[in-house]
N, C-alpha and C positions, 0 to 999 in steps of 0.2 A: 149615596154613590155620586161622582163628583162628574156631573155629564156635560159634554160638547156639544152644542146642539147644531151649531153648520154643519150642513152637508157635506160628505165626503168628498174631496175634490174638488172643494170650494177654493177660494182665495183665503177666507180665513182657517180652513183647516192646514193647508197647505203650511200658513205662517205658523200654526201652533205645534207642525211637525219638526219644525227648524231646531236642531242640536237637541232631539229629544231622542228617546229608547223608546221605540215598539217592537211590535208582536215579530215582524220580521227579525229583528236587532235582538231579541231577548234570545233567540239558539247563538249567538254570538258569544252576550254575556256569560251566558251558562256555559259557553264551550270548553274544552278544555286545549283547543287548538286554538296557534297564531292567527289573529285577524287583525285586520285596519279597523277594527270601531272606533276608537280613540279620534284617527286621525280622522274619518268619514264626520264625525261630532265638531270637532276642530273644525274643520270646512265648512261647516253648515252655519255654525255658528259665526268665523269669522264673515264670511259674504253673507251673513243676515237671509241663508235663500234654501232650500232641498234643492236637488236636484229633479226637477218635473219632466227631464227628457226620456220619459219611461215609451222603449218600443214594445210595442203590443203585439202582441203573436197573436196569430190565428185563436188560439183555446183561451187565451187572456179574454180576448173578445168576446170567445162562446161564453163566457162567465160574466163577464158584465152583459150581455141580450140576454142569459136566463137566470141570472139572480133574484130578481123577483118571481120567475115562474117557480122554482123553486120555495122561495121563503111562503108562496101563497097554499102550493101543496101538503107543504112542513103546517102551515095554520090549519088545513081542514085534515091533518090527521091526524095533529097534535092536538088540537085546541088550544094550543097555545099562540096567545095571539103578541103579535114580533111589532116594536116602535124600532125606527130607524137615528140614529144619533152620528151624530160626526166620530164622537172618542170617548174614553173614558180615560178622564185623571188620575193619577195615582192618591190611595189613601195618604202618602207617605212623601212625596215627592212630585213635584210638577216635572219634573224633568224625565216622567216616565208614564207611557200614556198606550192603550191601545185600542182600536179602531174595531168595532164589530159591526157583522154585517144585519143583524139584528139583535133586539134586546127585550126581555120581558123583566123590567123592573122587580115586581108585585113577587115574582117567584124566582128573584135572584139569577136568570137563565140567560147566557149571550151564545147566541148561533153563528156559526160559524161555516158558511157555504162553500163547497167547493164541485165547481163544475166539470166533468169532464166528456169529453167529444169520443175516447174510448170506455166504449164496452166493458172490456177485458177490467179495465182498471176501477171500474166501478164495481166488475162484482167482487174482483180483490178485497176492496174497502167493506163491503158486506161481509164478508166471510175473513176478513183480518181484522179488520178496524182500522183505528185511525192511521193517516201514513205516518212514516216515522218522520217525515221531511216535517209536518205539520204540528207535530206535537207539541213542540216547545212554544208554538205561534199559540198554542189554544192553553197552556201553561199561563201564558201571559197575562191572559183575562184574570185568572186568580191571584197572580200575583200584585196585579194594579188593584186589587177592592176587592177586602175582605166580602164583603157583599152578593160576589158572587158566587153563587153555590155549586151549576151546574153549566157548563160547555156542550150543546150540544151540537157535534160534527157533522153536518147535512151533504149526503152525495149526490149528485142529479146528474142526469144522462139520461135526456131523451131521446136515444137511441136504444135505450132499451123500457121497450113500451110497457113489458110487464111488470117491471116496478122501477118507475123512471125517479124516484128520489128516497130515501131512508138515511134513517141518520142515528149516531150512533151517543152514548152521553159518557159525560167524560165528568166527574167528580174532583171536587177540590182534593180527598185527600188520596186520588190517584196519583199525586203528583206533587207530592208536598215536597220532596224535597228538593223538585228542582225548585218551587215559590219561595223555599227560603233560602236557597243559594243564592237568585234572583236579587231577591231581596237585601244580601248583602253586599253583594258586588255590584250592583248600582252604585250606591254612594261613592264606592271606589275609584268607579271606574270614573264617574262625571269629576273625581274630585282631582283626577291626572290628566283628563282638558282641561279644567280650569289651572292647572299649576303650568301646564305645557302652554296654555294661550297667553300667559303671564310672560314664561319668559321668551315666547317667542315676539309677544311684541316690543317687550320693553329689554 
């Protein structure tokens, strides 16, 4: 597996996000709806920069102060013990990468946390599973490294005391066929920036 090891939100992760495809970006590719990806890539790539003016909502927050409380409750009930990495490389492409919020190498497993400040929406996530908005985000991880075997979806709401985190596991071949649609439409897609930055510069 082809790992990033700065920190999330580093200066150097930030650079290795510039004109690539992640976990957000991959419901794009997959879509079957109009979007700006192209041109979002195109941008990034020309100003050599992401866009890091990201406004933080109130539950954004709640999610960065209890992601570790969380990853530490998911280790004493899983015994699955979680490393923190910047990203994961694509087996197949550098221009396709995505960011977990932890990792257990040894057994192929990347977690994927999601915090939320309502109640209601957690016990949803318990008793539906994963959201549908997230799906394609936790697709991602299998379609970057064969490697990975198992996604597991981690909910937390410490607001509900009686069982403030569980999480749910998500398999490669839940989802296979969006990883190789993914998979194909990459190429594609980065291959209509590179032809559009072509003639738009020159």
């Amino acid at each position: 597996m082809n790992l990033f090891k700065a920190p999330q939100l580093s200066e150097e992760w930030w650079d290795l996000k510039v004109g690539k495809i992640s976990g957000t970006r991959f419901g794009q590719v997959i879509s079957t709806r109009e979007n700006r990806l192209v041109y979002e890539l195109m941008n990034e790539i020309l100003t050599g920069q992401c866009d890091m003016s990201i406004f933080v909502t109130d539950d954004m927050q709640y999610g960065i102060d209890n992601e570790d409380v969380a990853l530490k409750l998911y280790e004493e009930q899983s015994g699955i013990k979680v490393e923190k990495v910047g990203a994961i490389i694509s087996d197949l492409t550098r221009d396709h990468i995505a960011s977990p919020d932890g990792i257990n190498i040894q057994g192929g497993i990347v977690q994927e946390v999601k915090c939320t400040q309502n109640g209601h929406t957690h016990l949803e996530r318990y008793f539906e599973g994963i959201d549908s908005k997230h799906f394609s985000q936790c697709a991602n991880y299998f379609a970057v490294s064969d490697e990975v075997q198992e996604v597991h979806y981690i909910s937390y709401c410490g607001y509900r005391k009686e069982r403030p985190m569980f999480y749910h596991v998500l398999k490669r071949e839940d989802c296979q066929k969006l990883i190789d649609k993914g998979r194909k439409m990459i190429p594609e897609i980065m291959k209509e920036v590179k032809d559009k930055i072509e003639k738009y510069k020159f």
